[in-house]
C-alpha positions as CSV (number, residue, x, y, z in Angstrom):
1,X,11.1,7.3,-4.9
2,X,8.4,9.5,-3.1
3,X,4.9,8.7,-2.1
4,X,2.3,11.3,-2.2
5,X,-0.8,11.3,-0.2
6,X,-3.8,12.2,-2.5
7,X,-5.7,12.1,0.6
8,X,-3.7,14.9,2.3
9,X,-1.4,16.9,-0.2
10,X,0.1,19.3,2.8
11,X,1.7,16.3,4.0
12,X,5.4,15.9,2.9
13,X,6.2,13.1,0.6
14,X,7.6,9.7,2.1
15,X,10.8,8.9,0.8
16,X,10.9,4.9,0.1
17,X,13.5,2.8,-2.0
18,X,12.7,2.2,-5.7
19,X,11.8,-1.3,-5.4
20,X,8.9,0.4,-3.7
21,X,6.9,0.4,-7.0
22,X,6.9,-3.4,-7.2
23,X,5.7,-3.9,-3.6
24,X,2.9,-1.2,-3.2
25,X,1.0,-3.6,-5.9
26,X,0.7,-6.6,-3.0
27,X,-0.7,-3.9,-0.7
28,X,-3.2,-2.3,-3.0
29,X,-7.3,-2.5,-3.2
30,X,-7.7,-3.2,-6.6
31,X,-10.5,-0.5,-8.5
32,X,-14.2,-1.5,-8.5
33,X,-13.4,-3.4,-5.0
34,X,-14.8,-1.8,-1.5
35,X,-15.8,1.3,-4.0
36,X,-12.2,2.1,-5.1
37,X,-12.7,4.2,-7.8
38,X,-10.6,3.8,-10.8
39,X,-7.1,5.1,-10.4
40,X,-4.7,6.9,-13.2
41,X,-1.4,5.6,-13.6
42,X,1.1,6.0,-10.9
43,X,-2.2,6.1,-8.3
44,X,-2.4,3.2,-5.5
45,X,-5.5,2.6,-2.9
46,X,-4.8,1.1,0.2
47,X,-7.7,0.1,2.5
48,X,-6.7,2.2,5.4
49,X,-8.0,-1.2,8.0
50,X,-6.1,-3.2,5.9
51,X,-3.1,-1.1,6.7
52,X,-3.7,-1.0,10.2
53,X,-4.4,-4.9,10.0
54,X,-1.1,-5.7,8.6
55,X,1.0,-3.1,10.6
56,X,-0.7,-5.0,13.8
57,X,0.2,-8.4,12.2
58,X,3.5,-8.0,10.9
59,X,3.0,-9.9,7.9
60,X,1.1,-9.7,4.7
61,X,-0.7,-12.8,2.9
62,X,-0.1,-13.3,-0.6
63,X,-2.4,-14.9,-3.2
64,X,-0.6,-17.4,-5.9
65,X,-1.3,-15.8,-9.7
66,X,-1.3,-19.2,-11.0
67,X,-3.7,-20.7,-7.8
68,X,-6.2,-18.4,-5.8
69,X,-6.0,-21.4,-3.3
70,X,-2.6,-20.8,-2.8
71,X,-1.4,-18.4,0.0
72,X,1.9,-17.3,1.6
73,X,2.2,-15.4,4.8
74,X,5.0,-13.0,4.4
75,X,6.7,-10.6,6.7
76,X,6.7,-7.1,6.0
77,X,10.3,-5.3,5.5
78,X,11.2,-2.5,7.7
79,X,10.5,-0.1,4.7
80,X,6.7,-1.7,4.0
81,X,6.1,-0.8,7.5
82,X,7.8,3.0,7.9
83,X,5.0,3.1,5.2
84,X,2.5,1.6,6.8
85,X,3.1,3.6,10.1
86,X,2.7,6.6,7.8
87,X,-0.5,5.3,6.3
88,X,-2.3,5.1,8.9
89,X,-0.7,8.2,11.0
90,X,-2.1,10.6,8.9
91,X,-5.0,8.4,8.1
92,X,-4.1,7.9,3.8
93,X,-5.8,5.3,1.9
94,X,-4.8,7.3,-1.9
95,X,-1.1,7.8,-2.9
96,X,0.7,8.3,-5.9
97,X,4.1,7.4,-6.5
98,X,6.7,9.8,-8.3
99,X,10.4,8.5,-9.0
């Protein structure tokens, strides 16, 4: 899988493992939130200080689907944070994913 920055299309893509499309949905700002516009398919926003926040961290907080009041601290994988690191090198907050 590669991941394209929409921000900065010079850049080459980031090579990541496929099971990268089920984890980019725990990092993304969801559309309408922090003025994310709405995306097309394939198309992720990332908050570019929530990347920095979690690269510093090392971990990522997840929300239960079932109970909002429910929360995990999770640590990120190697892979989540090559990404990361990338992220926020060049500065990317809009990627799209190609398989």
């Amino acid at each position: 899988m590669r991941v394209h920055s929409v921000d900065h299309p010079e850049l080459a893509p980031l090579e990541m493992p496929g099971r990268f499309k089920r984890d980019v949905a725990y990092f993304m700002t969801p559309p309408g939130e922090h003025g994310v516009p709405p995306l097309p398919e394939g198309e992720y926003w990332v908050r570019l200080e929530d990347a920095r926040q979690w690269l510093e961290d090392g971990v990522l907080e997840l929300v239960s689907p079932l109970d909002s009041e429910s929360r995990a601290e999770v640590e990120i994988s190697e892979d989540q944070e090559r990404w990361l690191e990338w992220m926020v090198a060049h500065s990317i907050q809009h990627v799209r994913l190609e398989s």
